[in-house]
Biopython code that builds the backbone (N, CA, C, O; Angstrom):
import numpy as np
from Bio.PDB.StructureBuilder import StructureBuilder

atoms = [
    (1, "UNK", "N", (0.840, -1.180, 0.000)),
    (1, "UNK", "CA", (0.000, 0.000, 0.000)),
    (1, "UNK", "C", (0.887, 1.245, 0.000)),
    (1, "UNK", "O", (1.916, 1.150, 0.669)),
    (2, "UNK", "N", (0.677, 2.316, -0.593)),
    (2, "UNK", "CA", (1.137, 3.613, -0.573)),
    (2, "UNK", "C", (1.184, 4.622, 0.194)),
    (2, "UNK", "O", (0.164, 4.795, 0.862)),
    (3, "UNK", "N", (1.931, 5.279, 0.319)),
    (3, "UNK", "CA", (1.535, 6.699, 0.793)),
    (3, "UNK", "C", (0.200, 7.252, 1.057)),
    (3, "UNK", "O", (-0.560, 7.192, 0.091)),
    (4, "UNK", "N", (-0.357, 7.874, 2.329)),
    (4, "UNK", "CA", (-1.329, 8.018, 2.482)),
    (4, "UNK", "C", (-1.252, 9.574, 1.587)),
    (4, "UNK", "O", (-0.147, 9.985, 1.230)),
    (5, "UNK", "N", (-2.386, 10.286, 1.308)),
    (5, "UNK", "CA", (-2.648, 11.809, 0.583)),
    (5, "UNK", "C", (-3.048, 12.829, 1.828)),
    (5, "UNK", "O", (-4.172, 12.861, 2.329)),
    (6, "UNK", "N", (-1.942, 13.649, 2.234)),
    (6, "UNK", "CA", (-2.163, 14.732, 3.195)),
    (6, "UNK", "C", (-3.085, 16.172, 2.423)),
    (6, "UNK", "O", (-3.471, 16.471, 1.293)),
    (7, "UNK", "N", (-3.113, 16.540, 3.263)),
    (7, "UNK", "CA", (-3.804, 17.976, 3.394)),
    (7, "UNK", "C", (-2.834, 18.631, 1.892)),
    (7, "UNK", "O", (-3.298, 18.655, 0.753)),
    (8, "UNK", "N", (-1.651, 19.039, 2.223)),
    (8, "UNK", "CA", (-0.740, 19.257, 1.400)),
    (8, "UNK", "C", (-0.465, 18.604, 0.158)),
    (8, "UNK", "O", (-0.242, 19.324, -0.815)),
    (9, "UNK", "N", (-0.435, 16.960, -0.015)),
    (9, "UNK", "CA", (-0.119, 16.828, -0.894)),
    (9, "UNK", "C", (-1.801, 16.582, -2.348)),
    (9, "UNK", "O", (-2.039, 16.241, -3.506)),
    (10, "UNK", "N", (-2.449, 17.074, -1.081)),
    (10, "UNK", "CA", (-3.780, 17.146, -2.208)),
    (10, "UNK", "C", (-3.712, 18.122, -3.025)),
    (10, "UNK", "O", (-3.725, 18.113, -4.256)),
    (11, "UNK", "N", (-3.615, 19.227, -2.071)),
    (11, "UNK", "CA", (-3.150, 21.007, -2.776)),
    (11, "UNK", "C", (-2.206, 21.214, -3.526)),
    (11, "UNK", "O", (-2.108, 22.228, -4.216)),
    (12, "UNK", "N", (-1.213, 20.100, -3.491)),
    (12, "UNK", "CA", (-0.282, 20.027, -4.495)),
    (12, "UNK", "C", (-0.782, 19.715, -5.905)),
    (12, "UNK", "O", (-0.805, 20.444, -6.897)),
    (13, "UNK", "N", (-1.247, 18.216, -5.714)),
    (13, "UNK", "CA", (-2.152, 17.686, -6.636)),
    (13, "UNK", "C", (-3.053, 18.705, -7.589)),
    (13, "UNK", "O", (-3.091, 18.776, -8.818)),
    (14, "UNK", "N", (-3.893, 19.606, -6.398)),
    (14, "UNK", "CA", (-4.874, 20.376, -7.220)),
    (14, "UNK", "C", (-4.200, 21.578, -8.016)),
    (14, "UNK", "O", (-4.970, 22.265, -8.688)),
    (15, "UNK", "N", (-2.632, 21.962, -8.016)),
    (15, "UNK", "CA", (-1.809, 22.652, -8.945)),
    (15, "UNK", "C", (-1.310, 22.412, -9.563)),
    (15, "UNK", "O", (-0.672, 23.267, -10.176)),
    (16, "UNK", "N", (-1.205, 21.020, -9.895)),
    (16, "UNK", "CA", (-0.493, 20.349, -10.473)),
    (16, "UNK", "C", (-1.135, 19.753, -11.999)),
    (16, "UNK", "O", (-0.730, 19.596, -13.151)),
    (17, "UNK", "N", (-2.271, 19.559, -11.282)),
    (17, "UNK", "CA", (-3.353, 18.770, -12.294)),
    (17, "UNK", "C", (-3.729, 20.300, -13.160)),
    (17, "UNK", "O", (-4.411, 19.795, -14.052)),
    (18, "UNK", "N", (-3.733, 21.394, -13.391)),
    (18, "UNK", "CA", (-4.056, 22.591, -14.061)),
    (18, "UNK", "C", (-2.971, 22.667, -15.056)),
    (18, "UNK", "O", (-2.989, 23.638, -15.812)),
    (19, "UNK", "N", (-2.027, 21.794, -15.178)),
    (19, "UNK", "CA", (-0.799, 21.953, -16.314)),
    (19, "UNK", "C", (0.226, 20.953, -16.653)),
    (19, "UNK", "O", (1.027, 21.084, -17.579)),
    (20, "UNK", "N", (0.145, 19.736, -15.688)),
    (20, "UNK", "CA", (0.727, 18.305, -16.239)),
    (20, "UNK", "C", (-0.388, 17.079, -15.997)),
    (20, "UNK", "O", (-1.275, 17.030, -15.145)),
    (21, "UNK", "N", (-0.095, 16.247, -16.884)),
    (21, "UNK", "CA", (-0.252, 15.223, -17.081)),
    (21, "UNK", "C", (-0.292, 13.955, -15.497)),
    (21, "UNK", "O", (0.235, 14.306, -14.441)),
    (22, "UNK", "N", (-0.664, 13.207, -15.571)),
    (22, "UNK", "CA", (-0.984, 12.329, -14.691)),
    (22, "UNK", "C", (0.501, 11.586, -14.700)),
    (22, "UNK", "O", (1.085, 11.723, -13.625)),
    (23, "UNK", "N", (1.203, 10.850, -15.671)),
    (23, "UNK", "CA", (2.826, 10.537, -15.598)),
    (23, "UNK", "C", (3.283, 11.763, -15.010)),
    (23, "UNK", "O", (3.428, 11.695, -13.790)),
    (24, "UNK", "N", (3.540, 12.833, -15.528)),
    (24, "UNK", "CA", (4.467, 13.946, -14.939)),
    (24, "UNK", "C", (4.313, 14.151, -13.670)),
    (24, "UNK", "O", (5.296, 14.366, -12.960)),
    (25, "UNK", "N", (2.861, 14.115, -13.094)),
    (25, "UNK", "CA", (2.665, 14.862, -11.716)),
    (25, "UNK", "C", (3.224, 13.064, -11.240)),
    (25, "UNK", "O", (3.473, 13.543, -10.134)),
    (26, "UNK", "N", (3.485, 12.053, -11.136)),
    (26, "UNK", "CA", (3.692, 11.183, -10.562)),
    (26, "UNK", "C", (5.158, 10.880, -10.507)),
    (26, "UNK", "O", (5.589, 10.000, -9.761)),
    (27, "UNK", "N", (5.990, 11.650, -11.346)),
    (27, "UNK", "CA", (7.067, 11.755, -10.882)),
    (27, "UNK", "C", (7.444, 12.545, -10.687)),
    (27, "UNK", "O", (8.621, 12.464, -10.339)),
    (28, "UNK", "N", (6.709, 14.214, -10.738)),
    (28, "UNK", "CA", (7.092, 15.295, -9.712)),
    (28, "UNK", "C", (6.475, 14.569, -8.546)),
    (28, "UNK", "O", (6.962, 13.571, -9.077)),
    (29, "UNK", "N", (5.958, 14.166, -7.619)),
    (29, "UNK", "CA", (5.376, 13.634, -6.236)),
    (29, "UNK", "C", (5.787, 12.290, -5.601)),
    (29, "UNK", "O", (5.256, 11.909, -4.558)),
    (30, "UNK", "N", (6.639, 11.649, -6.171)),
    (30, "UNK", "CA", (7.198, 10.706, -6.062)),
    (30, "UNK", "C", (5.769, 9.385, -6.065)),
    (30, "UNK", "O", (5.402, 8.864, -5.013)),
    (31, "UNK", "N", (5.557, 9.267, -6.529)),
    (31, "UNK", "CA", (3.807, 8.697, -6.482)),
    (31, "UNK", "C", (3.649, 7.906, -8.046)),
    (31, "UNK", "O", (4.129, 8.203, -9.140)),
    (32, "UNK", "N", (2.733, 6.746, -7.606)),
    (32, "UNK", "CA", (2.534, 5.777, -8.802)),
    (32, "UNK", "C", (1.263, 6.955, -9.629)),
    (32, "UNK", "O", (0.575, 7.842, -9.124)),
    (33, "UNK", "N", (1.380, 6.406, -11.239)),
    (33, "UNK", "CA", (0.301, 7.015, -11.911)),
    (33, "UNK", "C", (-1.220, 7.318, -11.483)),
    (33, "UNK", "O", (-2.013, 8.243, -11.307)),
    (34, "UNK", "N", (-1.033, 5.228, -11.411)),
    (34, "UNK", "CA", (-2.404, 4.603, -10.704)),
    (34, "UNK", "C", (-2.832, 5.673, -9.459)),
    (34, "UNK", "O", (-3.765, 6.472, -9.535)),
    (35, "UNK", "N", (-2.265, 5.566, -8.729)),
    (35, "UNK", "CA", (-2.497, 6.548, -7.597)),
    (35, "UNK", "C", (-2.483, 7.863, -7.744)),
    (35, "UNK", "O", (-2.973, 8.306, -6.705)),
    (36, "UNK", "N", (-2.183, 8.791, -8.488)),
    (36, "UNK", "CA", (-2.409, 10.136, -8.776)),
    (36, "UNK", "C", (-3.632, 10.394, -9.782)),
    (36, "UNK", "O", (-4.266, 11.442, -9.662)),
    (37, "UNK", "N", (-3.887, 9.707, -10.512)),
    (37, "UNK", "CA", (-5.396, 8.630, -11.691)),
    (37, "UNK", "C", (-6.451, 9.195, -10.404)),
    (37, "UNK", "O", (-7.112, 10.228, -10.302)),
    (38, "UNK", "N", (-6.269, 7.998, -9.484)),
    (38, "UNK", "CA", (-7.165, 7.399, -8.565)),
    (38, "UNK", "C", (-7.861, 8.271, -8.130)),
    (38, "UNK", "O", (-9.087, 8.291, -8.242)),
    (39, "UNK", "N", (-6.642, 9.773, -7.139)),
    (39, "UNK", "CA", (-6.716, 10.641, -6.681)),
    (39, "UNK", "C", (-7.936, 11.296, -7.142)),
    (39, "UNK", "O", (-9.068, 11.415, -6.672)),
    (40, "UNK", "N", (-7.180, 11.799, -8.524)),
    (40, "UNK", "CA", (-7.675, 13.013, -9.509)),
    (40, "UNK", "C", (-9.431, 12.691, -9.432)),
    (40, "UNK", "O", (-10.305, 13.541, -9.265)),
    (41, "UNK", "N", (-9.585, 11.477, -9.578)),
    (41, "UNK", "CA", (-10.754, 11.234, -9.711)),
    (41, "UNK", "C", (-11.699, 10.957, -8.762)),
    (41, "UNK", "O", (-12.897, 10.923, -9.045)),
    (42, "UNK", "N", (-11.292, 10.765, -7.710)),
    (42, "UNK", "CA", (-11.978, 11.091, -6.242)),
    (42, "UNK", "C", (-11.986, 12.539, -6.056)),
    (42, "UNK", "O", (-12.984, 13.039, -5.537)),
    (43, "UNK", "N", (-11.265, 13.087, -6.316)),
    (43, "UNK", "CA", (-11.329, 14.768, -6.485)),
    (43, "UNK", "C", (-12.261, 15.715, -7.630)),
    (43, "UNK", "O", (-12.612, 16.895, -7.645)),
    (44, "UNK", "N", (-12.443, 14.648, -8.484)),
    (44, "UNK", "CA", (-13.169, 15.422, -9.334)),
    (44, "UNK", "C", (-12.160, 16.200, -10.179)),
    (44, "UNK", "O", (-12.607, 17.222, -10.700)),
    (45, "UNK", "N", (-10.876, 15.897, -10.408)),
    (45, "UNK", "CA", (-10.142, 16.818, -11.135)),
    (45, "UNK", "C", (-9.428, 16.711, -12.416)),
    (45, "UNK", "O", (-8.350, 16.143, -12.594)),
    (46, "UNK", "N", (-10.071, 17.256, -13.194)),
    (46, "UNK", "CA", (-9.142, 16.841, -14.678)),
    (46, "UNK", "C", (-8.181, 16.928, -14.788)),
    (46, "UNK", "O", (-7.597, 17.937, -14.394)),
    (47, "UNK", "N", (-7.327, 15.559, -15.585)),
    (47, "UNK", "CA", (-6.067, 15.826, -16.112)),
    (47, "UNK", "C", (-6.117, 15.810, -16.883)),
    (47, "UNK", "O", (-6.944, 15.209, -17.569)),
    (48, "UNK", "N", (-4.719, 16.872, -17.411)),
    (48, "UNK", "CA", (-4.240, 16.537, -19.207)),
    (48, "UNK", "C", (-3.657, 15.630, -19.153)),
    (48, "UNK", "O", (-3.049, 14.826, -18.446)),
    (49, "UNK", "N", (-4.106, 16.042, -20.519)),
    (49, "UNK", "CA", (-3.535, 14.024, -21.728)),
    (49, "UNK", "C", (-1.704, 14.767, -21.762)),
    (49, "UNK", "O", (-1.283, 15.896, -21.507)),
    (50, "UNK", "N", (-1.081, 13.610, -22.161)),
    (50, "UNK", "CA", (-0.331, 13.801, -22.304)),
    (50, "UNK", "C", (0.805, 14.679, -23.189)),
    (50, "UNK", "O", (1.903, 15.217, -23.040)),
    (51, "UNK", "N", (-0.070, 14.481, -24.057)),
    (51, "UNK", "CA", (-0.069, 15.258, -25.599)),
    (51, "UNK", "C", (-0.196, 16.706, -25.650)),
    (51, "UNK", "O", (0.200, 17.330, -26.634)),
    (52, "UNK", "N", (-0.636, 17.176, -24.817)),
    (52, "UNK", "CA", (-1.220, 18.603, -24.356)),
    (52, "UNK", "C", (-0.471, 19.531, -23.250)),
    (52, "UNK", "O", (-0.741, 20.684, -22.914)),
    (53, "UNK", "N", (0.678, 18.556, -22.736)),
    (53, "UNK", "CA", (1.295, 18.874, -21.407)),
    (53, "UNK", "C", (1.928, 20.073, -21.546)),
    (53, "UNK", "O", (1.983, 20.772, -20.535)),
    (54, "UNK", "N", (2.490, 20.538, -22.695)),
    (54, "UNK", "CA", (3.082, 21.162, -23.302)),
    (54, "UNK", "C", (2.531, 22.176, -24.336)),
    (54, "UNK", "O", (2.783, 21.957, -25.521)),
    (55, "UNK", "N", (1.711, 23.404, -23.954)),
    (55, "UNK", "CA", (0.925, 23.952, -25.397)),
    (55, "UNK", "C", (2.384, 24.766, -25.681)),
    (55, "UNK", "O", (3.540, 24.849, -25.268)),
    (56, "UNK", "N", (1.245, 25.424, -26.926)),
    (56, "UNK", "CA", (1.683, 25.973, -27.800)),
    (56, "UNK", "C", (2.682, 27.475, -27.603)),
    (56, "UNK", "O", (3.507, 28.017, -28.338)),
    (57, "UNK", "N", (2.210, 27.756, -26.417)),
    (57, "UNK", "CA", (2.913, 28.932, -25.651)),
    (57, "UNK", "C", (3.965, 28.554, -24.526)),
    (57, "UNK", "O", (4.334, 29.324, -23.640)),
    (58, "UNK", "N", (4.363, 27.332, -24.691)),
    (58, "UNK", "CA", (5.692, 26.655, -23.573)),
    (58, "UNK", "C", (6.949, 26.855, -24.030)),
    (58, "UNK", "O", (7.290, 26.608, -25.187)),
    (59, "UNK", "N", (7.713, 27.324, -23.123)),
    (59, "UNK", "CA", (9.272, 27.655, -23.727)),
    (59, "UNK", "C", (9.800, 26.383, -23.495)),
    (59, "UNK", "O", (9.762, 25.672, -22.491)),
    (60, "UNK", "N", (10.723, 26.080, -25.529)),
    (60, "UNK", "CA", (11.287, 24.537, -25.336)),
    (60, "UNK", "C", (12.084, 24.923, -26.887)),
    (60, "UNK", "O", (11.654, 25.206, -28.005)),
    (61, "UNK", "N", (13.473, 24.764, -26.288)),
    (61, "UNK", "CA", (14.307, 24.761, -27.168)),
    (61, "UNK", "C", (14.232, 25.297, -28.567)),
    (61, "UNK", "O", (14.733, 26.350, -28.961)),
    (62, "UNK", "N", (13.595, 24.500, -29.208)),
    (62, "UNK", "CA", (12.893, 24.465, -30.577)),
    (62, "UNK", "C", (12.333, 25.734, -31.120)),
    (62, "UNK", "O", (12.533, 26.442, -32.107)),
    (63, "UNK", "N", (11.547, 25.737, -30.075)),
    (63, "UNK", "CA", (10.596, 27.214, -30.641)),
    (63, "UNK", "C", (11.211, 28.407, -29.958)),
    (63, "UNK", "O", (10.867, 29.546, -30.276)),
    (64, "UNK", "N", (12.171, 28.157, -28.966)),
    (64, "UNK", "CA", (13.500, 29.631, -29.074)),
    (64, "UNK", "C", (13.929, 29.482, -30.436)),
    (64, "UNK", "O", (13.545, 30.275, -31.296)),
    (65, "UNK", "N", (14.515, 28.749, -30.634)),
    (65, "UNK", "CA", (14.962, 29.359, -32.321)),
    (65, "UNK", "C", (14.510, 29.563, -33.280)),
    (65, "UNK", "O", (15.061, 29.663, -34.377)),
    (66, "UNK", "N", (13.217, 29.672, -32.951)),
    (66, "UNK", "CA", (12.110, 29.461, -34.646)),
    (66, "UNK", "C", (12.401, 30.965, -35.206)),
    (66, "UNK", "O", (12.507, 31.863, -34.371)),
    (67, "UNK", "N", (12.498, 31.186, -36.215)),
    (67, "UNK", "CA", (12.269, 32.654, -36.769)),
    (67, "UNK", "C", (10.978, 33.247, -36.379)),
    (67, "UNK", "O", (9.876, 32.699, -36.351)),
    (68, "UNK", "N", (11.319, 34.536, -36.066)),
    (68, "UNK", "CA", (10.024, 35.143, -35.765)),
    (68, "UNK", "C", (9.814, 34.925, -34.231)),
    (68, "UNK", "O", (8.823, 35.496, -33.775)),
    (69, "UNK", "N", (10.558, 34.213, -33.370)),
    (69, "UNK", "CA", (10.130, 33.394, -32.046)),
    (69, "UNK", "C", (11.156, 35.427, -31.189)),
    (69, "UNK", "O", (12.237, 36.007, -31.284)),
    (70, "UNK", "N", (9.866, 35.605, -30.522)),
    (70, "UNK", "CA", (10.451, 36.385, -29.709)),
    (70, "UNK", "C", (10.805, 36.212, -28.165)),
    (70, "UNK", "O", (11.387, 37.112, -27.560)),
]
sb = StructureBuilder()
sb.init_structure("model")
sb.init_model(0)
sb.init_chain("A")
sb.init_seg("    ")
for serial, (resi, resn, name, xyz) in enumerate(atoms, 1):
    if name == "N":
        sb.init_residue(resn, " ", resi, " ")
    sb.init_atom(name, np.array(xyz, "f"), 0.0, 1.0, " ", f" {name:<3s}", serial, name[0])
structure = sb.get_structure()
C-alpha cells in the first residue's frame, strides 16, 4: 500500500493537475500514476492528456529558435 494523501499533498495535486499530465505529476510527487489517476478522480479533477502537457505557448528549445520566435 502507498503513501497516504495529506492535506498538502492534495493542494499540491490540485496545482499540479491545471498543467501536467498524470505521468508527470507522478514523478514530480514521487507517487505511482495509478495513484495520482485514482486521486484526480476522487477529487473530481481533470487531467491533461499527455499530448497537451506542453501547449503551444511553452518555452522549449525548438521554438526559441524558430524565426520570428520572440
Amino acid at each position: 500500500m502507498g503513501r497516504r494523501w495529506t492535506e498538502q499533498d492534495v493542494n499540491e495535486l490540485r496545482l499540479l493537475a491545471q498543467r501536467y499530465s498524470a505521468p508527470r505529476i507522478a514523478e514530480l510527487t514521487d507517487r505511482t500514476v495509478g495513484g495520482v489517476a485514482f486521486k484526480a478522480y476522487q477529487l473530481k479533477l481533470p487531467l491533461r492528456s499527455s499530448r497537451h502537457e506542453n501547449g503551444p505557448d511553452a518555452y522549449t528549445e525548438s521554438n526559441a529558435q524558430r524565426p520570428g520566435a520572440e
